[in-house]
C-alpha positions in Angstrom: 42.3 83.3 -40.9 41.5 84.0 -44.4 38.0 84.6 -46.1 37.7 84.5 -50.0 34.7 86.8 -51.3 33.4 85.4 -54.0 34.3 88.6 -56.6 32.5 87.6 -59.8 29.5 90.1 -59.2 27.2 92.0 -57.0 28.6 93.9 -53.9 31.7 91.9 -52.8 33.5 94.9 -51.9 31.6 95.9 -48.9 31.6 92.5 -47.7 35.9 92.7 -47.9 36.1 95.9 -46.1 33.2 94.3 -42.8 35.6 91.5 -42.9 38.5 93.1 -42.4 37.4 95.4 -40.1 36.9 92.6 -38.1 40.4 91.4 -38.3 40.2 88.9 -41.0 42.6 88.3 -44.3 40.6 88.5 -47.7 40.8 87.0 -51.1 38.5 88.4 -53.9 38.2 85.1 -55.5 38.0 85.3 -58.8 39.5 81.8 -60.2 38.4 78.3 -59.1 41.7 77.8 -57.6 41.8 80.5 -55.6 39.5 78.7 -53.2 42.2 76.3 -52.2 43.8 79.0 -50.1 40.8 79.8 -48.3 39.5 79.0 -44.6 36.1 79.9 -45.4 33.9 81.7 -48.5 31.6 84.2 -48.5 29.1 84.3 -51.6 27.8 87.7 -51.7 24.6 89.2 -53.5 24.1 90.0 -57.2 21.9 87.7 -59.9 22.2 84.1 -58.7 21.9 82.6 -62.2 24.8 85.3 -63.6 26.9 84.1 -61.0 26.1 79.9 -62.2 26.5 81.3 -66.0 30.0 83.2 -64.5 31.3 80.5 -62.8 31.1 77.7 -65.6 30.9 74.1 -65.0 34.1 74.1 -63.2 33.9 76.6 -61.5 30.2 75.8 -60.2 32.3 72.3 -59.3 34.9 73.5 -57.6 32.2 75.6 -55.7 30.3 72.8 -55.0 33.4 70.7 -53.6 34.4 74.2 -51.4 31.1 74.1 -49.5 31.1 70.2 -48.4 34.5 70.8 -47.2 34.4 74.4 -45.8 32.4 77.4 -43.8 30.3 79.0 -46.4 28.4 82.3 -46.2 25.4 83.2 -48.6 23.9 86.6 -48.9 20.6 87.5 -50.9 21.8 85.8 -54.4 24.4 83.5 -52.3 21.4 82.3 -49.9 19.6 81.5 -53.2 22.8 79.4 -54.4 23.1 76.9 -51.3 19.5 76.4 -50.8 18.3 72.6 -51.7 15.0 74.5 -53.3 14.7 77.6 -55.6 11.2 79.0 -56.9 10.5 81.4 -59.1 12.0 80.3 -61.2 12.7 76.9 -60.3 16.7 77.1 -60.5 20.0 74.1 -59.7 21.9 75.1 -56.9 24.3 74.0 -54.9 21.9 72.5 -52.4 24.1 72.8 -49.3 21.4 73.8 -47.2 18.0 71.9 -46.6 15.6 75.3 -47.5 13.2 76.4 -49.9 13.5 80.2 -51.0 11.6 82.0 -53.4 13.1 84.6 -55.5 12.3 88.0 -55.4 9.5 87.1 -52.6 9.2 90.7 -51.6 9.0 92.3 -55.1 11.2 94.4 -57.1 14.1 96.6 -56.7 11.8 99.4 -55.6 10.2 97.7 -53.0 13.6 97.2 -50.9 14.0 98.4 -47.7 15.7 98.8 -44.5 13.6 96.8 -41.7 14.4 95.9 -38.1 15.0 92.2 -37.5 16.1 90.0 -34.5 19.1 88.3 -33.9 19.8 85.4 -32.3 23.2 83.8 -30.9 24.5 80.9 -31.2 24.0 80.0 -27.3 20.5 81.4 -27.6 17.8 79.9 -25.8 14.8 78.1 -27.4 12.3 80.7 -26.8 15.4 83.9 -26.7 13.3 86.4 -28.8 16.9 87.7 -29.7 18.2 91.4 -29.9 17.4 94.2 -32.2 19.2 93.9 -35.9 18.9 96.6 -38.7 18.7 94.7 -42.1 18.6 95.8 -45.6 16.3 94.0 -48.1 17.2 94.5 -51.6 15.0 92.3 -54.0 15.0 89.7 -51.6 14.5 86.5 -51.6 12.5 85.0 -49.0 13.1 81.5 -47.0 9.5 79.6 -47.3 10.3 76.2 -45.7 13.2 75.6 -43.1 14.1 71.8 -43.1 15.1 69.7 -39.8 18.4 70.8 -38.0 18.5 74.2 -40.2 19.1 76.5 -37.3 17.6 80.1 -37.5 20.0 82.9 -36.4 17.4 86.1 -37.7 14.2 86.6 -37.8 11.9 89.3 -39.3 8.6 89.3 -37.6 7.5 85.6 -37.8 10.1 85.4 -40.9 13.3 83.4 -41.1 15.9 85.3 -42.8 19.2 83.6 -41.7 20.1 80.0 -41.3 22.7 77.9 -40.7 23.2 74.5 -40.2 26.7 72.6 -40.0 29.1 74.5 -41.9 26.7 76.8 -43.6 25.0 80.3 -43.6 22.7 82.0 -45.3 21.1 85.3 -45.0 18.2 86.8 -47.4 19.4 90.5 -46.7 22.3 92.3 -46.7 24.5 92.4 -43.4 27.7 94.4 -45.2 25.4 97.0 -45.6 24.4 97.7 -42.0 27.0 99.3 -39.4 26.3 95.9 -37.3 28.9 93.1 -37.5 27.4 90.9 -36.1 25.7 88.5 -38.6 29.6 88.4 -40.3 31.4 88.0 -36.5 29.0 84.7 -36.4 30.3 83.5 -40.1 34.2 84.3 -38.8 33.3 82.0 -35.2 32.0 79.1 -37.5 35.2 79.4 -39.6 37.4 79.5 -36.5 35.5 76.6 -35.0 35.8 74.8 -38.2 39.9 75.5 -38.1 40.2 74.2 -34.7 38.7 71.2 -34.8 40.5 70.4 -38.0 43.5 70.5 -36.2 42.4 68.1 -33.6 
């Protein structure tokens, strides 16, 4: 199985090392074509609008054509990217998922912070209240409307901060910065789900 990181900017690093630590193959991606390789993407943290400016319009194209077809995995700036609806400023995105986030919800770089969060597994029950996840906020984004069929996977008190629906995740905080896998073992599941029934 291999997993591109989306290297252009931000913290792409520490998401390469959780991911092979979990038994995975990884491409720093770096060229539009590099996706074509790829099982799955990750789109890691940084400046959302950098990483639009950085990619160009082909690159934003070939981005755009990766997550119809493929597992995709936002974090913090990456969440920002595939949601349908960007605040503050209103920005285009790729609009892979049906949310509305608000940039930089929780303030500025100064007010990040580690917080404890719940997780909740795939084969959760409806009213699962989920297990015990530590998450690190940094200028974070926050999810203000969840449309229908968005699935969410974490929760900070009454918050959502990770969703996916079909082929896509997205997660306000930081899970490569945590000693917990778990959020990324989910994103690897999808992928291998995704590679299986392609082969049916």
């Amino acid at each position: 199985m291999k997993i591109g990181v989306l290297a252009l900017q931000g913290d792409f690093d520490a998401h390469r090392k959780r991911l092979q630590e979990l038994g995975a193959e990884v491409v720093l991606v770096k060229k539009p074509e590099q996706m074509d390789e790829i099982d799955g993407l990750i789109i890691p943290g940084g400046e959302s609008g950098t990483f639009i400016r950085l990619l160009g319009d082909a690159g934003f194209e070939k981005l755009k054509q990766f997550v119809r077809a493929k597992p995709t995995f936002g974090t913090c700036a990456g969440a920002i990217l595939l949601a349908s609806e960007v605040e503050n400023p209103v920005q285009q995105g790729l609009g892979a998922l049906d949310i509305g986030i608000r940039r930089n919800a929780y303030g500025r770089q100064i007010d990040s912070s580690i917080r404890p969060g719940r997780f909740h597994s795939a084969d959760a029950e409806p009213d699962d209240k989920g297990s015990a996840l530590e998450m690190v906020f940094i200028r974070a984004p926050k999810i203000e409307r969840v449309g229908p069929g968005v699935e969410v996977i974490a929760t900070d008190g009454d918050d959502p901060v990770a969703v996916r629906k079909g082929n896509v995740m997205a997660a306000t905080f930081h899970p490569e910065l945590s000693d917990d896998t778990r959020v990324h073992q989910a994103f690897l599941d999808l992928v291998r789900g995704q590679r299986t029934k392609g082969r049916q």
